[in-house]
N, C-alpha and C positions, 0 to 999 in steps of 0.2 A: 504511400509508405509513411510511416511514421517512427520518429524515434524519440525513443522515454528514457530519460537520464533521473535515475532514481536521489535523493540529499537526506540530510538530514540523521543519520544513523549513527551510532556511537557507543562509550560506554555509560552507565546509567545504572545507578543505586533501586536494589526493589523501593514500591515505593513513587518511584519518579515518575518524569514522564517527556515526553520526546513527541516531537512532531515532524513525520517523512513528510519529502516534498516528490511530484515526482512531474517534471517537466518537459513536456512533447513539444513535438517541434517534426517539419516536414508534412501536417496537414493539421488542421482543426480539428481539436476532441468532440466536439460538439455531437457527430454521427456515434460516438464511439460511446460502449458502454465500459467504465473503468474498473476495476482491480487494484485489491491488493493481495499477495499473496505471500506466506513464507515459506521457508525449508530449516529446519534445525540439524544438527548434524546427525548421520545417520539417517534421517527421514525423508517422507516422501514430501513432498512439496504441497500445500494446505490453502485452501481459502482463509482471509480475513476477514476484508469485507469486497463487497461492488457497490455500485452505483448507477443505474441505469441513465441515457442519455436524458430521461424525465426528473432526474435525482430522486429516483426511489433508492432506498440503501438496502442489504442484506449483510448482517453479521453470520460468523460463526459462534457457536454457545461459548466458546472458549472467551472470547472478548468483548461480549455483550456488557454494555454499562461501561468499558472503560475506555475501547478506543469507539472514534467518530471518522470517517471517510467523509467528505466533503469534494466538490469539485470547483475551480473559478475557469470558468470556460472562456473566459474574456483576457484571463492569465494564462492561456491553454495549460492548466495544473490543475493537479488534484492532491488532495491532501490527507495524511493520516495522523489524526492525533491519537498519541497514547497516552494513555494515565493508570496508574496507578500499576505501573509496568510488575511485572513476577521475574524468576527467575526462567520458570521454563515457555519465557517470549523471546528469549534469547536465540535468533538466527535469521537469515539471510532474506532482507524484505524486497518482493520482486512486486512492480506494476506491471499492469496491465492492460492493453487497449484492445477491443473486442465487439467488432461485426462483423457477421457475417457475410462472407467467408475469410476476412481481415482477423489477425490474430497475432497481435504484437508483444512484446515484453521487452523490460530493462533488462541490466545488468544486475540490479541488484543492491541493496546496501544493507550492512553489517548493523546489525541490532545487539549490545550483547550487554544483560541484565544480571549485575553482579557485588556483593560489596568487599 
């Protein structure tokens, strides 16, 4: 079992940039391959990026060149930097830990891009 306690989230001028934290605990990320994911209101809930347990990374086209997923295994965290945030990045950023047939997720934390 593992549990992910998503940080880091807040208000933030287009522009800016923010960096999620998202810290596990109850097993070592190491087996696990990570996630980030959001939800805006109204929508369905979206890849960001992953991270394979090899640290291979996958973006979606939406955020390609601004944010970086990163993992410190030795921190059991992983990390999401954004930059040069927009307005419609604006909603709810969920991790995630993911083997098969293991499928975990935070809470969640509030992202909202606005001046």
């Amino acid at each position: 079992q593992v549990q992910l306690v998503e940080s880091g989230g807040g208000l933030v001028q287009p522009g800016g940039s923010l960096r999620l934290s998202c810290a596990a605990s109850g097993s070592t990320i190491t087996i696990y391959n990570m996630g980030w994911y959001r939800q805006a209101p109204g929508k369905q809930r979206e890849l960001v990026a992953t991270i394979t347990r090899n640290s291979n990374t996958n973006y979606a086209d939406s955020v390609k060149g601004r944010f970086t997923i990163s993992r410190d295994n030795a921190k059991n965290t992983v990390y999401l930097q954004m930059n040069s945030l927009k307005p419609e990045d604006t909603a709810v950023y969920y991790c995630n830990a993911r083997v098969y047939p293991m499928d975990y997720w935070g809470k969640g934390t509030l992202v909202t891009v606005s001046s």
